[in-house]
ROLO-843308 format. One record per atom (N, C-alpha, C): residue in three letters; residue number from 1; z, x, y; atom name. Coordinates in steps of 0.2 Angstrom, whole numbers, m for minus. Atoms other than C-alpha are relative to their C-alpha. Example, Ala and Ser with C-alpha at 12.3 -4.5 7.8 and 13.67 -1.06 7.14 Angstrom:
<zavos>
  lumlum  ketor     up   east  north  rotor
     ALA      1      0      4     m6      N
     ALA      1     39     62    m22     CA
     ALA      1      0      4      6      C
     SER      2     m1     m4     m6      N
     SER      2     36     68     m5     CA
     SER      2      3     m4      5      C
</zavos>
This chain:
<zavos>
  lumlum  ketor     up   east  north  rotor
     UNK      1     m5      6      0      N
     UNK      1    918    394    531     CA
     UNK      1     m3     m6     m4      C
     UNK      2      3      5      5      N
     UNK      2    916    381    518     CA
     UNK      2      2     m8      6      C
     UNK      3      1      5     m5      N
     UNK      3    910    364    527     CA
     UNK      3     m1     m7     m4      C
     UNK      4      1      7      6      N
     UNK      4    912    346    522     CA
     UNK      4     m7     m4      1      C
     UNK      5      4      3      0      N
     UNK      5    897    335    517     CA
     UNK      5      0    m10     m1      C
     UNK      6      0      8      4      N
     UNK      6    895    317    513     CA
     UNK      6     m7     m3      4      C
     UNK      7      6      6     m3      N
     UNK      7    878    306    513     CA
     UNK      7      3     m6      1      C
     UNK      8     m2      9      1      N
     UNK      8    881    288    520     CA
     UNK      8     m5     m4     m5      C
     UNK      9      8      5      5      N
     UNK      9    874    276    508     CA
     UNK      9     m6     m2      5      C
     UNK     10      8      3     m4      N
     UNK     10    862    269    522     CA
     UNK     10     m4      7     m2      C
     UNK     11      5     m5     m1      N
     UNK     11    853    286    520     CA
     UNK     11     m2      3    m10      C
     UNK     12      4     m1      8      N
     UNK     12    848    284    499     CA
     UNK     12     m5      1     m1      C
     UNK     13      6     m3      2      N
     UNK     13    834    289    490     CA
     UNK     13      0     m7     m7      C
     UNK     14     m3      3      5      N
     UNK     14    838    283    471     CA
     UNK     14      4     m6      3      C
     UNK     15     m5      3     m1      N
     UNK     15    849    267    470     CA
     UNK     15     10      4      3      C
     UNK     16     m6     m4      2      N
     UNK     16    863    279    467     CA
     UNK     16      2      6      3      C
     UNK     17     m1     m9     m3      N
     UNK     17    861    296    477     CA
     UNK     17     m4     m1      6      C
     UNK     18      3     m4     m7      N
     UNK     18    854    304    494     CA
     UNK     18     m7      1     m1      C
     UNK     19      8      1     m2      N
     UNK     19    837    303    499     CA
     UNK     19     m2      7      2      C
     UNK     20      1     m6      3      N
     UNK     20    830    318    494     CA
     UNK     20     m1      6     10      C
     UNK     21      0     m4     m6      N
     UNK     21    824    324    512     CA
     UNK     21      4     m1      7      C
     UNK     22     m8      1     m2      N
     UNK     22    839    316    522     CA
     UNK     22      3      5     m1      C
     UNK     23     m7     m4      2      N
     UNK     23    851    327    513     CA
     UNK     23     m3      7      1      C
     UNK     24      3     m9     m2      N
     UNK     24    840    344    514     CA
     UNK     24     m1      1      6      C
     UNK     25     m1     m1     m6      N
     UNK     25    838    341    532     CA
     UNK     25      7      1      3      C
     UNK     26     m7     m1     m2      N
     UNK     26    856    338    535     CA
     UNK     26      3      8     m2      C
     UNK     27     m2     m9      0      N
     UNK     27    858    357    525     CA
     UNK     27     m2      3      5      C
     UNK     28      4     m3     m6      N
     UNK     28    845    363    536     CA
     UNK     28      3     m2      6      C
     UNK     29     m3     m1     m7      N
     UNK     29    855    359    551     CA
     UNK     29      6      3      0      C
     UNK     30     m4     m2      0      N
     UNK     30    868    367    545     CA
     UNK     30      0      7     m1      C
     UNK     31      1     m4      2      N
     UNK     31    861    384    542     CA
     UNK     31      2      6      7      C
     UNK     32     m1     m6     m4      N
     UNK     32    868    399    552     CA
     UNK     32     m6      0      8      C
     UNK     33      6      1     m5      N
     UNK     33    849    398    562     CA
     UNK     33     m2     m5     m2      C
     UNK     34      3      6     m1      N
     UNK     34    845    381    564     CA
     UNK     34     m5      0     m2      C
     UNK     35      6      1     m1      N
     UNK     35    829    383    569     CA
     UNK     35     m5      2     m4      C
     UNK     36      3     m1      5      N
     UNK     36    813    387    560     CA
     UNK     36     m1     m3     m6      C
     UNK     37      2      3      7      N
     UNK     37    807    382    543     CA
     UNK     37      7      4     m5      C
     UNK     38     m7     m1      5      N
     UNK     38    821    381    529     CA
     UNK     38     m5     m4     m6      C
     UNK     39      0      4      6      N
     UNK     39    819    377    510     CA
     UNK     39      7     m2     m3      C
     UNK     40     m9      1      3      N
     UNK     40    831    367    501     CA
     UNK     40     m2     m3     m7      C
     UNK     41      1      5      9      N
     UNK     41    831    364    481     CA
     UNK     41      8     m3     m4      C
     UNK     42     m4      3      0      N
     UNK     42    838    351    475     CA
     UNK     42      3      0     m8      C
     UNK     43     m1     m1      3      N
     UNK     43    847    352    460     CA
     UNK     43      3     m5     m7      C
     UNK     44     m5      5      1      N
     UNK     44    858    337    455     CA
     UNK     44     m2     m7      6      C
     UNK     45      1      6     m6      N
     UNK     45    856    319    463     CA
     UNK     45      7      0      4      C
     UNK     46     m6      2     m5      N
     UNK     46    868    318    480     CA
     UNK     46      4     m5     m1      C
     UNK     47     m3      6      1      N
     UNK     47    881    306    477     CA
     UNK     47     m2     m3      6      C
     UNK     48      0      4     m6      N
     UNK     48    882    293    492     CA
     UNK     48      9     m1      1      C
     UNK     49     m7     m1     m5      N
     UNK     49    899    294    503     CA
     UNK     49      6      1     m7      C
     UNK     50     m4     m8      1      N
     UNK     50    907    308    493     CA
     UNK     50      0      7      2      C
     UNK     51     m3     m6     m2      N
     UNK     51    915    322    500     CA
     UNK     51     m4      6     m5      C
     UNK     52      2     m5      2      N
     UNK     52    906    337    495     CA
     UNK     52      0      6      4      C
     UNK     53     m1     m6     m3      N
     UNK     53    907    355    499     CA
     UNK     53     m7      5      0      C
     UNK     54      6     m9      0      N
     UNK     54    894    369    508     CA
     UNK     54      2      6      1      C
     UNK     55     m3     m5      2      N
     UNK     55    897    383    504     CA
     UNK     55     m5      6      3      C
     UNK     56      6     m3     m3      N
     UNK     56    889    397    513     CA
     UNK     56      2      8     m6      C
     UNK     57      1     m5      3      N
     UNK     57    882    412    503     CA
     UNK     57     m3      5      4      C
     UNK     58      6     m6     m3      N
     UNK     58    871    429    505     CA
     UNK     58     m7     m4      2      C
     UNK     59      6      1     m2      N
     UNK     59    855    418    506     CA
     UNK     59      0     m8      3      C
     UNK     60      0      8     m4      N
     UNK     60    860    401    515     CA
     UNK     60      6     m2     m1      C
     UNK     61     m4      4      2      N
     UNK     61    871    388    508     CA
     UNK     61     m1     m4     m7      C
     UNK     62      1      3      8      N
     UNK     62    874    380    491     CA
     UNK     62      6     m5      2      C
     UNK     63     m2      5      2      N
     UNK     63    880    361    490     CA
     UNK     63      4     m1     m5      C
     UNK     64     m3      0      9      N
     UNK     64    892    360    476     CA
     UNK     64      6    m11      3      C
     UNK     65     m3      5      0      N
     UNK     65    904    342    472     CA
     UNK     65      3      3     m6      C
     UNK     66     m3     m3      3      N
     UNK     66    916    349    462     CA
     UNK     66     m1      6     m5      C
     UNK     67      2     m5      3      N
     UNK     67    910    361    448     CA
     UNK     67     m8     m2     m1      C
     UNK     68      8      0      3      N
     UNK     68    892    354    449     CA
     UNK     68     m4      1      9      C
     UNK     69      5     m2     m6      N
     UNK     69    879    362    460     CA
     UNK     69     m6     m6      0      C
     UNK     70      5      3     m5      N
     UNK     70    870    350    472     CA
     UNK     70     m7      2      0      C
     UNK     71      6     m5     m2      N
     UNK     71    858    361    481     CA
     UNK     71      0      4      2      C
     UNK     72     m1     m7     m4      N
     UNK     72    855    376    491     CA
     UNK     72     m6      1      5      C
     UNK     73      1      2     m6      N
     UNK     73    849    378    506     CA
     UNK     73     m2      7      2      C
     UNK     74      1     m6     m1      N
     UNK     74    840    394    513     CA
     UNK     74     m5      1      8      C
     UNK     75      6      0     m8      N
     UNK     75    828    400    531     CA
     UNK     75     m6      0     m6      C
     UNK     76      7     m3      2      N
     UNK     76    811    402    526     CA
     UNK     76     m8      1      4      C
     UNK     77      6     m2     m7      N
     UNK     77    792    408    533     CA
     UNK     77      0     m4      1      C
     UNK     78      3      5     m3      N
     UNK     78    784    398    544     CA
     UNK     78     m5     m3     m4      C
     UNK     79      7      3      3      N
     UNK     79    770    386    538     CA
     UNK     79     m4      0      5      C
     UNK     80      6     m2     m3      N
     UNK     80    754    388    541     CA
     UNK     80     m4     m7      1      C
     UNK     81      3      8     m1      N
     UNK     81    747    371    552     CA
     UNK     81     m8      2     m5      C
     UNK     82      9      0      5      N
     UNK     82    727    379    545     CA
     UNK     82      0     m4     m6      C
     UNK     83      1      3      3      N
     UNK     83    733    370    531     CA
     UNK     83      0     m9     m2      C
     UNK     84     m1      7     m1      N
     UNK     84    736    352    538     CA
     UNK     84     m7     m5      1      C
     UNK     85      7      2     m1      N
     UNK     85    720    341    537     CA
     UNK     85     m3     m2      8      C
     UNK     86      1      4     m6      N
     UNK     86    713    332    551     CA
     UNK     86      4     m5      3      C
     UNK     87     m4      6     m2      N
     UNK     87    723    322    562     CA
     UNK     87     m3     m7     m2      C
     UNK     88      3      7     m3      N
     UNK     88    721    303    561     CA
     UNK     88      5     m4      2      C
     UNK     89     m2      4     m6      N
     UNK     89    724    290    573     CA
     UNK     89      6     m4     m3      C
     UNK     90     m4      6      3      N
     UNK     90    738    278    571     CA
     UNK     90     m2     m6     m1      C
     UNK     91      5      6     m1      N
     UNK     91    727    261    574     CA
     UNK     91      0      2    m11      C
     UNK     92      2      3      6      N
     UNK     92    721    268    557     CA
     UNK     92      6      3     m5      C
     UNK     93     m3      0      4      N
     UNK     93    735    276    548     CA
     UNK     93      3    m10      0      C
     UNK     94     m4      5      3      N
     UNK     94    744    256    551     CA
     UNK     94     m8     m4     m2      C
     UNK     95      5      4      4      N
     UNK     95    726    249    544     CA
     UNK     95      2      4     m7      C
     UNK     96     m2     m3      7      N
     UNK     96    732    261    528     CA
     UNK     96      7     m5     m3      C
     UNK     97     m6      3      1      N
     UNK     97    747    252    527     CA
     UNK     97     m1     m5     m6      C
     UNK     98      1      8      5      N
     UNK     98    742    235    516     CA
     UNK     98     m3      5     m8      C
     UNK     99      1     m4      6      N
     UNK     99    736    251    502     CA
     UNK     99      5      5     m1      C
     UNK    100     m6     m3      2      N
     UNK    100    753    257    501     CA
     UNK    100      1     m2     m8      C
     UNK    101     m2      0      7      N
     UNK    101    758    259    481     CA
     UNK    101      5     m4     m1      C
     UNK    102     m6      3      1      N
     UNK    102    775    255    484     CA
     UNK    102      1     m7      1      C
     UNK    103     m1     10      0      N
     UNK    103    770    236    489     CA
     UNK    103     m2     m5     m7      C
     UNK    104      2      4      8      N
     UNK    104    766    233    470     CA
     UNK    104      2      4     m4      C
     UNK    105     m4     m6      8      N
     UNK    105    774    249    460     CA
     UNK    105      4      3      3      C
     UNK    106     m7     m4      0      N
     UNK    106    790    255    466     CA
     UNK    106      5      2     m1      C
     UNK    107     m5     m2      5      N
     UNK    107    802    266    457     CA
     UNK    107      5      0      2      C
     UNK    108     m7      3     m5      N
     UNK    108    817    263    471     CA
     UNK    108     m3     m3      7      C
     UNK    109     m1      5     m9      N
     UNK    109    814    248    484     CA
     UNK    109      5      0      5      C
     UNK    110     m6      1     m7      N
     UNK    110    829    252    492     CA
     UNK    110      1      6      4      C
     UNK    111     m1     m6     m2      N
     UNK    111    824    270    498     CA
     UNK    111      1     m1      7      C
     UNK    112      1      1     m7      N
     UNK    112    828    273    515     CA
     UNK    112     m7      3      3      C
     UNK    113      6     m3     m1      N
     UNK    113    812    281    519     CA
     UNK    113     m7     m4     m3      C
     UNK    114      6      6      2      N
     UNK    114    799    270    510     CA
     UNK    114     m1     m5     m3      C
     UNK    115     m3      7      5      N
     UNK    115    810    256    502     CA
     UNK    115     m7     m7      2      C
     UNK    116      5      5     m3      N
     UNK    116    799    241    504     CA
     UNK    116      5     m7      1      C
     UNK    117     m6      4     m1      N
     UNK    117    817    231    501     CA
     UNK    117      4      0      6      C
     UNK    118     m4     m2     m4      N
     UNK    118    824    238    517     CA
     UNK    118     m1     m3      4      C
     UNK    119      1      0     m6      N
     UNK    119    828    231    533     CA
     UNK    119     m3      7      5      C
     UNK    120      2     m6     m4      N
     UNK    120    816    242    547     CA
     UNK    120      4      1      6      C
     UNK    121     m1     m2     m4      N
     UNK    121    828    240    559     CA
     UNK    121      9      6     m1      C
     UNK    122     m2     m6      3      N
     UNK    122    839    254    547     CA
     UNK    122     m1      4     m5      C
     UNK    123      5     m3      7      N
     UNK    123    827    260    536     CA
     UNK    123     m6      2      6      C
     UNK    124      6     m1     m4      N
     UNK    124    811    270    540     CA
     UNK    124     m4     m8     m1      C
     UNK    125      5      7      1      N
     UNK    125    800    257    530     CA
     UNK    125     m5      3      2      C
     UNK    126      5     m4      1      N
     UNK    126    786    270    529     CA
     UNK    126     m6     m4     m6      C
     UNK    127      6      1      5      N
     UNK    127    770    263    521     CA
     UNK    127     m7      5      0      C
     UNK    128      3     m6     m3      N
     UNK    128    760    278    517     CA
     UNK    128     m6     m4     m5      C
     UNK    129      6      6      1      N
     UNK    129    742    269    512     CA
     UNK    129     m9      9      0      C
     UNK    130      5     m6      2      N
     UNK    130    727    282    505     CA
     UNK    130     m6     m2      6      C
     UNK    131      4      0     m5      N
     UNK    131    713    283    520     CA
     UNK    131     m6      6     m2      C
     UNK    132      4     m2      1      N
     UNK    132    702    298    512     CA
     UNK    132      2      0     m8      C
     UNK    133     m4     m3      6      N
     UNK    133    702    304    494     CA
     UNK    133      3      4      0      C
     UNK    134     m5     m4      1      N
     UNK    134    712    318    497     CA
     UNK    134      5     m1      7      C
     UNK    135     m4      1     m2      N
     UNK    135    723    311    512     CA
     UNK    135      0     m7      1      C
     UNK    136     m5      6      0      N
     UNK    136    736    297    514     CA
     UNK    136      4      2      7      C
     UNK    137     m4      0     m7      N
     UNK    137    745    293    531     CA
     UNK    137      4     m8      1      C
     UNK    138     m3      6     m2      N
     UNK    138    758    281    536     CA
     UNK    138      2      1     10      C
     UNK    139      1      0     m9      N
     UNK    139    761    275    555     CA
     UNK    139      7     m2     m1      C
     UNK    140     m7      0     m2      N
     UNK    140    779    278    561     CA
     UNK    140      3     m3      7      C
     UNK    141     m1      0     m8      N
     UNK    141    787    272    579     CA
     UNK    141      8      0     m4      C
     UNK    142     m7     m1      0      N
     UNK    142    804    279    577     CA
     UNK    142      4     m3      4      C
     UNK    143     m7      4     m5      N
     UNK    143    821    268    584     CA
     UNK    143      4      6      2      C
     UNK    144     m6     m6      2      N
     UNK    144    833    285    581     CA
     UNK    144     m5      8     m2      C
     UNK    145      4     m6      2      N
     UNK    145    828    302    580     CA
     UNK    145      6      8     m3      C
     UNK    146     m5     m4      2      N
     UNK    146    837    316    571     CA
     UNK    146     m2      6     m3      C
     UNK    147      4     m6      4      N
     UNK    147    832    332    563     CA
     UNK    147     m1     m4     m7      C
     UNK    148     m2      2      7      N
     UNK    148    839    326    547     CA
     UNK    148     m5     m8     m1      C
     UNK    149      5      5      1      N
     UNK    149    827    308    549     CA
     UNK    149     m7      1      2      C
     UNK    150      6     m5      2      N
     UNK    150    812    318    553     CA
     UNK    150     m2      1     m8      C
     UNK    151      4     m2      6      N
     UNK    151    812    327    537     CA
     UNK    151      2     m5     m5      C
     UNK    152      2      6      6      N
     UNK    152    815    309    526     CA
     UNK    152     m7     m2      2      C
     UNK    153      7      5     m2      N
     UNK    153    800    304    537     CA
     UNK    153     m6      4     m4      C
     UNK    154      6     m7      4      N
     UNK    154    790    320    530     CA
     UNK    154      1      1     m8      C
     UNK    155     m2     m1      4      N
     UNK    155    798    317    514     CA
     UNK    155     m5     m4     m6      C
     UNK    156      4      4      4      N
     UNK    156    791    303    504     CA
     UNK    156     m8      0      0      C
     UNK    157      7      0      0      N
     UNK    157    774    301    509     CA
     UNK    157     m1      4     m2      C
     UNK    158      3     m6      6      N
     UNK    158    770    317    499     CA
     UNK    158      0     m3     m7      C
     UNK    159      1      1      9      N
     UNK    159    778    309    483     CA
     UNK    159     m6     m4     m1      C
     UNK    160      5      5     m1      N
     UNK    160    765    294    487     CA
     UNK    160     m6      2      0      C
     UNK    161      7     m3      3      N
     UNK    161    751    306    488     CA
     UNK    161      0      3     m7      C
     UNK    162     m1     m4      6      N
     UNK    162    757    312    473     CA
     UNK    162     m2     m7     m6      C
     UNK    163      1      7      4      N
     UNK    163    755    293    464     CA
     UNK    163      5      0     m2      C
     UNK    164     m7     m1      3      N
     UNK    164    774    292    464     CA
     UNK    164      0     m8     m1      C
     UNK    165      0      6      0      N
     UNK    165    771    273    460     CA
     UNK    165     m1      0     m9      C
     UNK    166      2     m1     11      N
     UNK    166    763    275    440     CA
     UNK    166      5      6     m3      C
     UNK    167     m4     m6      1      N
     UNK    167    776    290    438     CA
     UNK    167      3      2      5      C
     UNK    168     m6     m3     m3      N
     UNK    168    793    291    444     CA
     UNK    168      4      7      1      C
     UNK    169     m1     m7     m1      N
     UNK    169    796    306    452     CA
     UNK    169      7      0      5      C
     UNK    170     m3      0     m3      N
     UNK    170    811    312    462     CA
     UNK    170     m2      9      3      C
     UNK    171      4     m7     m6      N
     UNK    171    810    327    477     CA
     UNK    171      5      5     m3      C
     UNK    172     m4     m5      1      N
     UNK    172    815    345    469     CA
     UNK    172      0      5      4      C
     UNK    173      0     m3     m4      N
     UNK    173    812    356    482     CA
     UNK    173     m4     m2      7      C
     UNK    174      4      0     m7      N
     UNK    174    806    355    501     CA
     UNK    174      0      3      5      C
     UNK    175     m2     m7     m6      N
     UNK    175    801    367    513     CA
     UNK    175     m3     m4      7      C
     UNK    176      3      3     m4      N
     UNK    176    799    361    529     CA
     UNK    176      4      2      9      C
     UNK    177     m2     m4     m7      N
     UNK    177    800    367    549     CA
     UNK    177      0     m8      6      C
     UNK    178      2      6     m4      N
     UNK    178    802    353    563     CA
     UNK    178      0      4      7      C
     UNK    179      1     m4     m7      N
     UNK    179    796    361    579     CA
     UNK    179     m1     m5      7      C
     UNK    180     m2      4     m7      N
     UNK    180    799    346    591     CA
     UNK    180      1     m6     m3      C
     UNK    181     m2      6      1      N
     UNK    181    808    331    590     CA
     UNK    181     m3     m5      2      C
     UNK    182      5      5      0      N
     UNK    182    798    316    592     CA
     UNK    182      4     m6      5      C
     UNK    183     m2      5     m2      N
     UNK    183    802    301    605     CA
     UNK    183      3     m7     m3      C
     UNK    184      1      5      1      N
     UNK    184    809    286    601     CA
     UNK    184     m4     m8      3      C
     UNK    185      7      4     m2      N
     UNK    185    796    273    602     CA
     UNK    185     m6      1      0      C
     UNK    186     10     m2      1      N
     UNK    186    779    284    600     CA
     UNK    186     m1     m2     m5      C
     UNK    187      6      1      9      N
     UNK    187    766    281    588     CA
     UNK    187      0      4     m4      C
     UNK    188      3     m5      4      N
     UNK    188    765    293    575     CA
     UNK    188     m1     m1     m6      C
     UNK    189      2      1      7      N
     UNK    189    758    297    559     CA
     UNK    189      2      4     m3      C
     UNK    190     m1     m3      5      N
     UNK    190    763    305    545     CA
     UNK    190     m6      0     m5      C
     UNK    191      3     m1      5      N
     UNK    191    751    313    535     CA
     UNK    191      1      3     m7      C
     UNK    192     m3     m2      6      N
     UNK    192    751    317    517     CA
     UNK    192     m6      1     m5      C
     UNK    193      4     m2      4      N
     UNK    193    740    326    505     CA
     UNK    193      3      2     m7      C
     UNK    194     m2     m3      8      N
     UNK    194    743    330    485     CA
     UNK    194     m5     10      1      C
     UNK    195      1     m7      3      N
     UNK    195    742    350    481     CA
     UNK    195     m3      2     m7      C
     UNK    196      1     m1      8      N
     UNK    196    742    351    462     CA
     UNK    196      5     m3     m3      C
     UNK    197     m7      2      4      N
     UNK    197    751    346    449     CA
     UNK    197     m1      4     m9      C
     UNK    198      2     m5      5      N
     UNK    198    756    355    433     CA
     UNK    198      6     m3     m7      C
     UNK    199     m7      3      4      N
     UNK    199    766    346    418     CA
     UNK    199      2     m3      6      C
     UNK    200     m2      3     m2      N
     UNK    200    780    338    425     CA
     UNK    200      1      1      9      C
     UNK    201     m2     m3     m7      N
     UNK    201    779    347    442     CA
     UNK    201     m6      0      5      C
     UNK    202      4      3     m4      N
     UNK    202    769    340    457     CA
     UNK    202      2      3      6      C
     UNK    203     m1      2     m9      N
     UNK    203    766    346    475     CA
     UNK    203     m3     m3      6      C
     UNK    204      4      5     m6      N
     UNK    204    761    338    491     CA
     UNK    204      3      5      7      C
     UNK    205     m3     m2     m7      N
     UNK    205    761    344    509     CA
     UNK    205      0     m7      5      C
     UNK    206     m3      2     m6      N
     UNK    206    767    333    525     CA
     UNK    206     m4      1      7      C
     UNK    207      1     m1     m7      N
     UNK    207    764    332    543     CA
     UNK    207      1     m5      4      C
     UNK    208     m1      7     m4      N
     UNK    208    772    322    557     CA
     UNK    208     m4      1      7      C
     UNK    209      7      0     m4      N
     UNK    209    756    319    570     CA
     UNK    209      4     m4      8      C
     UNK    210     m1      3     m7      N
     UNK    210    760    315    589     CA
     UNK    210     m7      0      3      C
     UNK    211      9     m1      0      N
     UNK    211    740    310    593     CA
     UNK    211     m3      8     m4      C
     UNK    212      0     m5      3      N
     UNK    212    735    328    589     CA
     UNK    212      3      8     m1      C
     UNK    213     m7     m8     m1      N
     UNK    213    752    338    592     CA
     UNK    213      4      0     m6      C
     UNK    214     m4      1      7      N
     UNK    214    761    341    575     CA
     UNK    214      6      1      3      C
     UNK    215     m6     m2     m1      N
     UNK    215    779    341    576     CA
     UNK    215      3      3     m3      C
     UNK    216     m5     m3      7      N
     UNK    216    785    345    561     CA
     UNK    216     m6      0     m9      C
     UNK    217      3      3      6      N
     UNK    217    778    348    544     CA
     UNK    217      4      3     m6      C
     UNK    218     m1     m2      7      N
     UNK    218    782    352    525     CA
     UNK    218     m4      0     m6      C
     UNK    219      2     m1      5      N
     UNK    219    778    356    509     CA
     UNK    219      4     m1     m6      C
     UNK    220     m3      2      4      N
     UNK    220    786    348    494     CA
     UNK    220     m4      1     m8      C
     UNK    221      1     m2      8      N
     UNK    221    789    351    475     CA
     UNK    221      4     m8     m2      C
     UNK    222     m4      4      4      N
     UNK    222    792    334    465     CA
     UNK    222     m1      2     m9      C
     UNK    223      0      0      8      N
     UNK    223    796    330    447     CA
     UNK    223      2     m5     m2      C
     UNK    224      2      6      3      N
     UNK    224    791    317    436     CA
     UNK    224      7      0     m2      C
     UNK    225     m6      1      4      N
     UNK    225    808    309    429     CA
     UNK    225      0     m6     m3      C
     UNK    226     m2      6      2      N
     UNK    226    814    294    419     CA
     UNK    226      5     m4      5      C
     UNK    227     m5      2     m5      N
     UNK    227    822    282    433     CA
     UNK    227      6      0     m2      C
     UNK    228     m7      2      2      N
     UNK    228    837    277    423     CA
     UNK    228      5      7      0      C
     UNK    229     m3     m8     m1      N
     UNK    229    841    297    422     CA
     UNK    229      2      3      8      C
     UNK    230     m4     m2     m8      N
     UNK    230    844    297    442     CA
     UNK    230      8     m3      2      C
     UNK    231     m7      2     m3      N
     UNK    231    862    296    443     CA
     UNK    231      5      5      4      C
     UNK    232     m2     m6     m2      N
     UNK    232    874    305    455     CA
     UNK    232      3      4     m4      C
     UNK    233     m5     m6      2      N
     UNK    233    884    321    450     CA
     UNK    233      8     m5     m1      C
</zavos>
């Protein structure tokens, strides 16, 4: 059965569209099995509070808005923690904070997930700040908790590992499993490592850290783009 969609604007990415991991979690909760790890590629920027349609298929779901495909939405394997670095502390992911990119190069201020324009009291306001040379961590205390604000929280902080500040990049696919909901009000940290990158295509993995219990984590595909080219469908 075809199912209606709509991002609220509070939950943007771009000025103009859905906040890349907002809107793939919100598919991901809509998938026949909830639970477990889902990928979802995105295709088209989400408009904001437009009606859009999902559409269930043979392998998930496909997001359309008239004749233009969205995304698509599918289960997938588990991820494997052995590949998540060392936990680190919150004390020092919020010392990472002041070496956040986004406080001096930011390609959308008004993201909900990393904006550094937004009010914290309906924005993450994630400042993800480099702590090794190969990991970057931001310190979270979540107000509201959702599946779907989870995976923005696991979202950005990869582009940021990726140097999403000197090349504007938007999120084209993300896989990601959240295996406990997190409390309002803990400390945690989201960690965030770069993969490779290849031409215009960059990955990063994720992890959202309750002291040393993961709750959820992901592995994200970006892509360098021109800002002024992110417009919705």
């Amino acid at each position: 059965m075809v199912m209606d969609v709509v991002v609220p604007a509070r939950f943007n990415g771009p000025p103009h569209s859905g906040n890349g991991g907002w809107t793939s979690g919100h598919l991901a909760a809509r998938l026949p099995e909830p639970d477990g790890a889902a990928t979802v590629r995105l295709f088209s920027p989400p408009p904001l509070e437009v009606l859009m349609q999902a559409d269930p298929d043979e392998t998930g779901l496909t997001l359309s808005h008239g004749e233009v495909r969205i995304a698509q939405a599918r289960r997938a394997a588990a991820l494997d923690r052995a590949e998540i670095p060392e936990p680190i502390g919150y004390d020092e992911a919020i010392a990472a904070g002041p070496r956040y990119g986004g406080l001096t190069d930011h390609p959308f201020p008004t993201c909900f997930s990393c904006g550094t324009e937004r009010d914290p009291d309906e924005a993450l306001c994630l400042r993800t700040g480099q702590v090794t040379d190969e990991v970057y961590a931001a310190a979270w205390v979540p107000r509201e908790v959702t599946p779907e604000i989870v995976w923005a929280a696991i979202d950005c902080p990869s582009g940021w590992a990726l140097g999403v500040g000197g090349r504007p990049m938007v999120l084209g696919t993300m896989t990601a499993q959240v295996d406990e909901l997190p409390e309002p009000g803990a400390e945690l940290v989201v960690l965030a490592w770069p993969i490779s990158s290849q031409g215009r295509k960059h990955q990063a993995g994720t992890a959202l850290l309750d002291g040393d219990r993961v709750l959820a984590q992901a592995r994200s595909l970006w892509i360098t783009v021109d800002p002024e080219s992110v417009r919705p469908a």
